[in-house]
KEZA-35306 format. One record per residue: residue number from 1; residue in one letter; x negated, y negated, z of N, C-alpha, C, CB in turn. Coordinates in steps of 0.1 Angstrom, whole numbers, plus 5000, padded with zeros to 4 digits. Each point is the difference from the previous one (the first is absolute). Glycine has a CB too. Layout:
// residues N
k,r,nxx,nyy,nzz,caxx,cayy,cazz,cxx,cyy,czz,cbxx,cbyy,cbzz
NUM,A,X,Y,Z,X,Y,Z,X,Y,Z,X,Y,Z $
...
// end
This chain:
// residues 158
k,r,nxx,nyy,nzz,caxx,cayy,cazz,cxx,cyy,czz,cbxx,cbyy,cbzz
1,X,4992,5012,5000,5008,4988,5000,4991,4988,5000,5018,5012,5012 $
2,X,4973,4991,4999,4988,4983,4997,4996,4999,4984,4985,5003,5025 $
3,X,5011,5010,4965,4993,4995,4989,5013,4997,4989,4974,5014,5007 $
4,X,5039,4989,4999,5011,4992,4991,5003,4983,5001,5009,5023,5003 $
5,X,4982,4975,5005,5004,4981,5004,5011,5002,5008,4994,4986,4978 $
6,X,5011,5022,5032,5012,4995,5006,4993,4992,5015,5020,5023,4988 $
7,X,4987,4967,5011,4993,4986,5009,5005,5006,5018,5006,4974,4977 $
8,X,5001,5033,5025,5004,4999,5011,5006,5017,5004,5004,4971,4995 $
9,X,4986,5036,5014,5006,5016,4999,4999,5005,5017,4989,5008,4971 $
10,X,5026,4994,5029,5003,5003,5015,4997,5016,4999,5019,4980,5007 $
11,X,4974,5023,5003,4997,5015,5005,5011,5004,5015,4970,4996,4990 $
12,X,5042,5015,5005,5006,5004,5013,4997,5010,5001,5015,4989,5000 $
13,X,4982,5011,5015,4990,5010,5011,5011,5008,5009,4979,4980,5003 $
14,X,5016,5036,4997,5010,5002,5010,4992,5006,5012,5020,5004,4984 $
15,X,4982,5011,5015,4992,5011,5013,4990,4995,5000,5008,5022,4999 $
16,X,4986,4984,4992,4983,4995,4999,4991,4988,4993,5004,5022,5000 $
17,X,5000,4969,5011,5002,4987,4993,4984,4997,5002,5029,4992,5005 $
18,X,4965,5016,5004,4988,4994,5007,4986,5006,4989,5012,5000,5029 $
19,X,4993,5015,4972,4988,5001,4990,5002,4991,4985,4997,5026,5012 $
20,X,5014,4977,4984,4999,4988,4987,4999,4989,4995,5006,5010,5002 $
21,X,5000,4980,5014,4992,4981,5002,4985,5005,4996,5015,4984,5027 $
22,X,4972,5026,4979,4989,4999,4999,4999,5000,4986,4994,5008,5021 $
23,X,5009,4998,4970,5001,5005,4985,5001,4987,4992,5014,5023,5004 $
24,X,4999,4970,5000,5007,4984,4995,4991,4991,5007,5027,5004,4998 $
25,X,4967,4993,5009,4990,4992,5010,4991,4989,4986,4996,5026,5024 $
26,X,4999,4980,4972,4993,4992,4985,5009,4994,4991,4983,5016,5000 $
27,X,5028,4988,4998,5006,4996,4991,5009,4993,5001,4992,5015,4994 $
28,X,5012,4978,4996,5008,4984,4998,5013,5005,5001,4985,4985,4982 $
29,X,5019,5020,5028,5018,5006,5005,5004,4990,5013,4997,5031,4995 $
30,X,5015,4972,5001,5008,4998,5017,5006,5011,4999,5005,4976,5005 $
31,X,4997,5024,5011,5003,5016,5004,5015,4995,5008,4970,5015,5005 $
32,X,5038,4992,4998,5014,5004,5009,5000,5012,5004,5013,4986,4988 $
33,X,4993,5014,5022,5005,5015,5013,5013,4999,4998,4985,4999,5021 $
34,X,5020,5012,4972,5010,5012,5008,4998,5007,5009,5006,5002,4986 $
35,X,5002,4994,5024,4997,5010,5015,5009,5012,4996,4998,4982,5021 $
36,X,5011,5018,4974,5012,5008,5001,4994,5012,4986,5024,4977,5012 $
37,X,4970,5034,4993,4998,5016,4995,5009,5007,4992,4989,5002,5018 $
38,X,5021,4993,4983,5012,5011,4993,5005,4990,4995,5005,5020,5014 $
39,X,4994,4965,4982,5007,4991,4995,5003,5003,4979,4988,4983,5026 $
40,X,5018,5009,4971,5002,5001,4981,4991,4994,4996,5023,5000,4996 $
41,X,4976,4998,4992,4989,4991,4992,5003,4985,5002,4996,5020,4980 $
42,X,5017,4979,5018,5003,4984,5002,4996,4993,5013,5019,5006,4986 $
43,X,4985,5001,5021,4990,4998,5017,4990,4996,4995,5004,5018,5015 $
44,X,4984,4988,4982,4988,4999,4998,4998,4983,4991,4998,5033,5000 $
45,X,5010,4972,4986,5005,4988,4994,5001,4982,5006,5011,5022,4991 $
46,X,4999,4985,5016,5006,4986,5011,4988,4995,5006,5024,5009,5008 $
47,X,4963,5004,5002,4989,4989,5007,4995,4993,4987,4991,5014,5023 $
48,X,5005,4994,4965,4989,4990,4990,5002,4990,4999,4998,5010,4988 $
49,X,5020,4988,5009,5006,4985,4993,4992,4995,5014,5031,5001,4985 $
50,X,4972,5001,5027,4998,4989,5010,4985,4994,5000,5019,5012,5015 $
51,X,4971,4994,4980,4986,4990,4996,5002,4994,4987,4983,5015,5010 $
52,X,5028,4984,4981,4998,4994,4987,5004,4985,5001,5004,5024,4987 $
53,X,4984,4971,5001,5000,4987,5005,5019,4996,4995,4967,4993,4995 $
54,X,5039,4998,5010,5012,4997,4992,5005,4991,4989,5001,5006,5019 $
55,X,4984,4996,4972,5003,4996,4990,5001,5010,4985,4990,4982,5015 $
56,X,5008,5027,4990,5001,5015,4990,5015,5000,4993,4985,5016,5019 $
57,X,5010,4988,4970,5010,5000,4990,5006,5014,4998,4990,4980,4990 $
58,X,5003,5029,5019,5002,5015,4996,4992,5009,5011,5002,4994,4974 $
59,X,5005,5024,5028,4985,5004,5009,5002,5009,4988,4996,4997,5032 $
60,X,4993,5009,4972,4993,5014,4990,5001,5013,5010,4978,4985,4985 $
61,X,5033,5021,5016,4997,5014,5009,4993,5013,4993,5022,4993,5013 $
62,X,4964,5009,4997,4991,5007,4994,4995,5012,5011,4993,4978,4984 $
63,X,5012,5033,5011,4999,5012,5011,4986,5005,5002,5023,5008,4995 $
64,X,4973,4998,5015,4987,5001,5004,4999,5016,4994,4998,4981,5025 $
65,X,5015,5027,4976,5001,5016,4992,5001,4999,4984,5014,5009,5020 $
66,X,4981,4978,4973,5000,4996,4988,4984,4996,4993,5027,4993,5006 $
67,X,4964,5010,5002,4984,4993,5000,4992,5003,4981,4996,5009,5035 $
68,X,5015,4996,4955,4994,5001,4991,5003,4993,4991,4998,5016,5006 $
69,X,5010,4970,4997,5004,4987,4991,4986,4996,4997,5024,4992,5011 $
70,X,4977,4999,4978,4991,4992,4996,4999,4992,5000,4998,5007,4995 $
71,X,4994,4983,5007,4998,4987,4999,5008,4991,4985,4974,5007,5016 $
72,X,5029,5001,4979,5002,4992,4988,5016,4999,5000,4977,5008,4985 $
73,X,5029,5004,5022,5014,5000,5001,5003,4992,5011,5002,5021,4990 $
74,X,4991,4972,5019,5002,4993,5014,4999,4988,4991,4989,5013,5022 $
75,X,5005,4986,4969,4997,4985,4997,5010,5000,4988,4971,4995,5008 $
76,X,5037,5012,4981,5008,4997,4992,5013,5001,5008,4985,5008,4980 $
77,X,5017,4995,5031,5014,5002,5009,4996,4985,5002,5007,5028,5013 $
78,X,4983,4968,4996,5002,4982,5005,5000,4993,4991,4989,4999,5016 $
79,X,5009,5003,4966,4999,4987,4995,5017,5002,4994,4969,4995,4993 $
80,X,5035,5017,5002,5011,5002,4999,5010,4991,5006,4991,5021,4996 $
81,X,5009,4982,5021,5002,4991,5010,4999,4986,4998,4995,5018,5012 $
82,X,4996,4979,4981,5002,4986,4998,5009,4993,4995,4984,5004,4999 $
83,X,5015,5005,4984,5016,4998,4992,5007,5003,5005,4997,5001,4983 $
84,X,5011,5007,5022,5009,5008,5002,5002,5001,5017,4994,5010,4975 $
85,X,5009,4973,5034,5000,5003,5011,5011,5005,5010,4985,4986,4992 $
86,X,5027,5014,5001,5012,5004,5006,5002,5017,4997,5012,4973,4997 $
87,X,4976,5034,4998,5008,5011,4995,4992,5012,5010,5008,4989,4971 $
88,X,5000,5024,5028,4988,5009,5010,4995,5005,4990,5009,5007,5022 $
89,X,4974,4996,4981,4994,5009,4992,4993,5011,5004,5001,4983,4989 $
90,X,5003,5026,5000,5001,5020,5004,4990,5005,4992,5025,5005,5003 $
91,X,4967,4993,4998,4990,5011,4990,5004,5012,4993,4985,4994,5014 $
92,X,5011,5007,4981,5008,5013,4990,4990,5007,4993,5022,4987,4993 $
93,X,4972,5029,5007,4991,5001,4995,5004,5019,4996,4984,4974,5014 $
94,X,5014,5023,4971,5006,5014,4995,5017,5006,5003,4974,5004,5004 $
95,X,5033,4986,4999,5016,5001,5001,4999,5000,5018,5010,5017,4972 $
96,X,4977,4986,5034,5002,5003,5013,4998,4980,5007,4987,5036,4998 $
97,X,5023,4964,5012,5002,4983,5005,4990,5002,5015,5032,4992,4990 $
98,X,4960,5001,5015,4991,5001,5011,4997,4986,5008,4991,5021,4986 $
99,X,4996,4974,5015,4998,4993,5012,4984,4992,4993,5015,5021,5022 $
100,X,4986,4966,4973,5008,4988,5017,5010,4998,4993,4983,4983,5016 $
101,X,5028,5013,4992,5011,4992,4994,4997,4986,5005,5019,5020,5000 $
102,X,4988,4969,4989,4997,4986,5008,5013,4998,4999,4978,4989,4994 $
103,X,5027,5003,5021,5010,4997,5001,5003,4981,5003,5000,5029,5005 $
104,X,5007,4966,4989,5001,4985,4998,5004,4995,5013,5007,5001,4975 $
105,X,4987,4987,5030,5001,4990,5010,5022,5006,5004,4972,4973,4987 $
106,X,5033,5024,5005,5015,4998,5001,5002,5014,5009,5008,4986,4975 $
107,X,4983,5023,5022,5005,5014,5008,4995,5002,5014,5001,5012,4979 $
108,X,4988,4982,5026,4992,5001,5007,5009,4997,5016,4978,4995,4979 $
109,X,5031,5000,5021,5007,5001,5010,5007,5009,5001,4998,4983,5001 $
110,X,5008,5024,4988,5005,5018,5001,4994,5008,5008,5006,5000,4980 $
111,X,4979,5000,5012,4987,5010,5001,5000,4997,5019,4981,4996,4969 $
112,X,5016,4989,5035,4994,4997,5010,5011,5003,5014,4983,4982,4984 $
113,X,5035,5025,5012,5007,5004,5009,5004,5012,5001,5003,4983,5000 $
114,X,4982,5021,4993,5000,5018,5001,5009,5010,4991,4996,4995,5024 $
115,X,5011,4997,4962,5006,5010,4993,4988,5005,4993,5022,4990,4999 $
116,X,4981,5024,5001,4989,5008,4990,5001,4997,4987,4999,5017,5013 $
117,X,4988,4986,4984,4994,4990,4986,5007,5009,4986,4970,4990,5013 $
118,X,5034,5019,4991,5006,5006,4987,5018,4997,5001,4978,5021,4998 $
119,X,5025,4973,5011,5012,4996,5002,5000,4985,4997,5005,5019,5016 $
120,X,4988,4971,4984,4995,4989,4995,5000,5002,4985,4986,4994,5020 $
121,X,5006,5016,4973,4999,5006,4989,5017,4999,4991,4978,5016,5014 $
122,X,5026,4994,4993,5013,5008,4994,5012,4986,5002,4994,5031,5009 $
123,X,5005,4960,4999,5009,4991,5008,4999,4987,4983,4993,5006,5038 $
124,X,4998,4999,4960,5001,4989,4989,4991,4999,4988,5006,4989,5019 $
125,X,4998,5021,4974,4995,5009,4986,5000,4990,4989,5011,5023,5007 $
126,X,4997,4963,4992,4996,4986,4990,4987,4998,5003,5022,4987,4999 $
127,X,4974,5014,5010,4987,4992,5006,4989,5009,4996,5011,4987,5022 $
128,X,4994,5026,4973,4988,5009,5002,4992,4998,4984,5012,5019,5021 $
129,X,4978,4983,4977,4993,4999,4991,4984,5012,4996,5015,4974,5006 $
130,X,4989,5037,4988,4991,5013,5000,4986,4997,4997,5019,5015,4991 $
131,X,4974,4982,5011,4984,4995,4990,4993,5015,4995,4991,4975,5018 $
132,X,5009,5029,4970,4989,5014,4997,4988,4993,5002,5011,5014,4981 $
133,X,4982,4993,5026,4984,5001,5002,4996,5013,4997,4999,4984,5017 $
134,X,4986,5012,4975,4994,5013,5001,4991,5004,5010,5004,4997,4979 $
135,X,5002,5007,5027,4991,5001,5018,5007,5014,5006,4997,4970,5007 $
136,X,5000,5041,4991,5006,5012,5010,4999,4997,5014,4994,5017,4984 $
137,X,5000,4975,5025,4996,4994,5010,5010,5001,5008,4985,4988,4990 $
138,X,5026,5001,5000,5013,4994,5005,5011,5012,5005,4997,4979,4982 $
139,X,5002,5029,5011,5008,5016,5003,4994,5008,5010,5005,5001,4977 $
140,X,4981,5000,5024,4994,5010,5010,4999,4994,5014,4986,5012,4981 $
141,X,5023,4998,5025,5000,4995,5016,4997,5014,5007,5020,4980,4999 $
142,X,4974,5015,5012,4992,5015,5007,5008,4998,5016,4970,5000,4985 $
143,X,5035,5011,5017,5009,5000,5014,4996,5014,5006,5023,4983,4991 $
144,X,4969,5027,5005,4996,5011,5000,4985,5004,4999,5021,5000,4994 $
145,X,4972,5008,5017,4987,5004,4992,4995,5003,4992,5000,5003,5010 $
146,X,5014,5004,4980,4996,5009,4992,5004,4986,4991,5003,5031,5007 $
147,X,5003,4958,4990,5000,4985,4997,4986,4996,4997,5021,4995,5015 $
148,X,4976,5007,4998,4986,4992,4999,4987,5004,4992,5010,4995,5022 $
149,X,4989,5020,4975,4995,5004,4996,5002,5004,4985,4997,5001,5022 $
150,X,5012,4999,4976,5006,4996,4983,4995,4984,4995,5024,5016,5005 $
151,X,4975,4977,5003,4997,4984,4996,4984,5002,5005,5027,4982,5005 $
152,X,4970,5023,4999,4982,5001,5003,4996,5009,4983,4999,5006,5037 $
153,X,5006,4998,4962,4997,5007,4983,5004,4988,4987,5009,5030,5011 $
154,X,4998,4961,4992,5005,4990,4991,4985,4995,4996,5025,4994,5012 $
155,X,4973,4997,4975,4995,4991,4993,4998,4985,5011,5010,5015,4976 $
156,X,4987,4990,5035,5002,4983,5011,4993,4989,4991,4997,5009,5028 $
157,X,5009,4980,4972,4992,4985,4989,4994,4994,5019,5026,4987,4968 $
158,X,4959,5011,5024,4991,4993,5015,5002,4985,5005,4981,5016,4992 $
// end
């Protein structure tokens, strides 16, 4: 996400928040706590918004079980975002729809009272807008060892 130019990238922290601040420690982030372990993504969501400056025209939700995006799809979702600031955007890659989505300033008070982000999504399908990328990245999510180890055999971009 840093070598896409995005100016401003909240890091939300949960269990193991301590070994990972050391990890982020060098780098140009702001971080947020979720205390709550068993909370939804929007949770998580809701602390980010609360470090963003309030002049943002948009956030970029970017899952940490998604680490095979590319810099180039981070940075054609924000400029996209530029034109296109009222609309959500879904990556789309090989008919399969994945992650980050950006979602417009107008929603961010949805997002920020904990409706889940695919109900934000579905709540308002004018707004939505598919982008193809060529990035398998956007589709591969690892929630499993045997996940993780399928994306450890991937083509990773350095």
């Amino acid at each position: 996400m840093m070598h896409a130019g995005l100016e401003t990238i909240v890091v939300v922290l949960g269990s193991n928040r301590a070994q990972i601040r050391r990890v982020l420690e060098d780098l140009p982030v702001d971080t947020a706590i979720n205390d709550r372990a068993q909370s939804h993504m929007a949770e998580s969501v809701s602390c980010g918004l609360a470090k963003m400056p309030g002049a943002v025209t948009g956030i970029m939700v970017a899952l940490c079980d998604h680490p095979l995006v590319t810099p180039s799809t981070y940075a054609a979702l924000n400029t996209l975002h530029q034109e296109l600031p009222e609309k959500i955007l879904l990556p789309v890659y090989d008919g399969r729809g994945g992650h980050p989505t950006v979602f417009p300033r107008s929603l961010c008070s949805a997002v920020d009272q904990g409706t889940p982000l695919n109900r934000v999504v579905r709540g308002h399908p004018q707004l939505v807008c598919r982008v193809p990328v060529d990035d398998p990245g956007v589709a591969y999510d690892m929630d499993t060892p045997a996940d993780y180890r399928r994306m450890l055999s991937k083509n990773c971009p350095a």
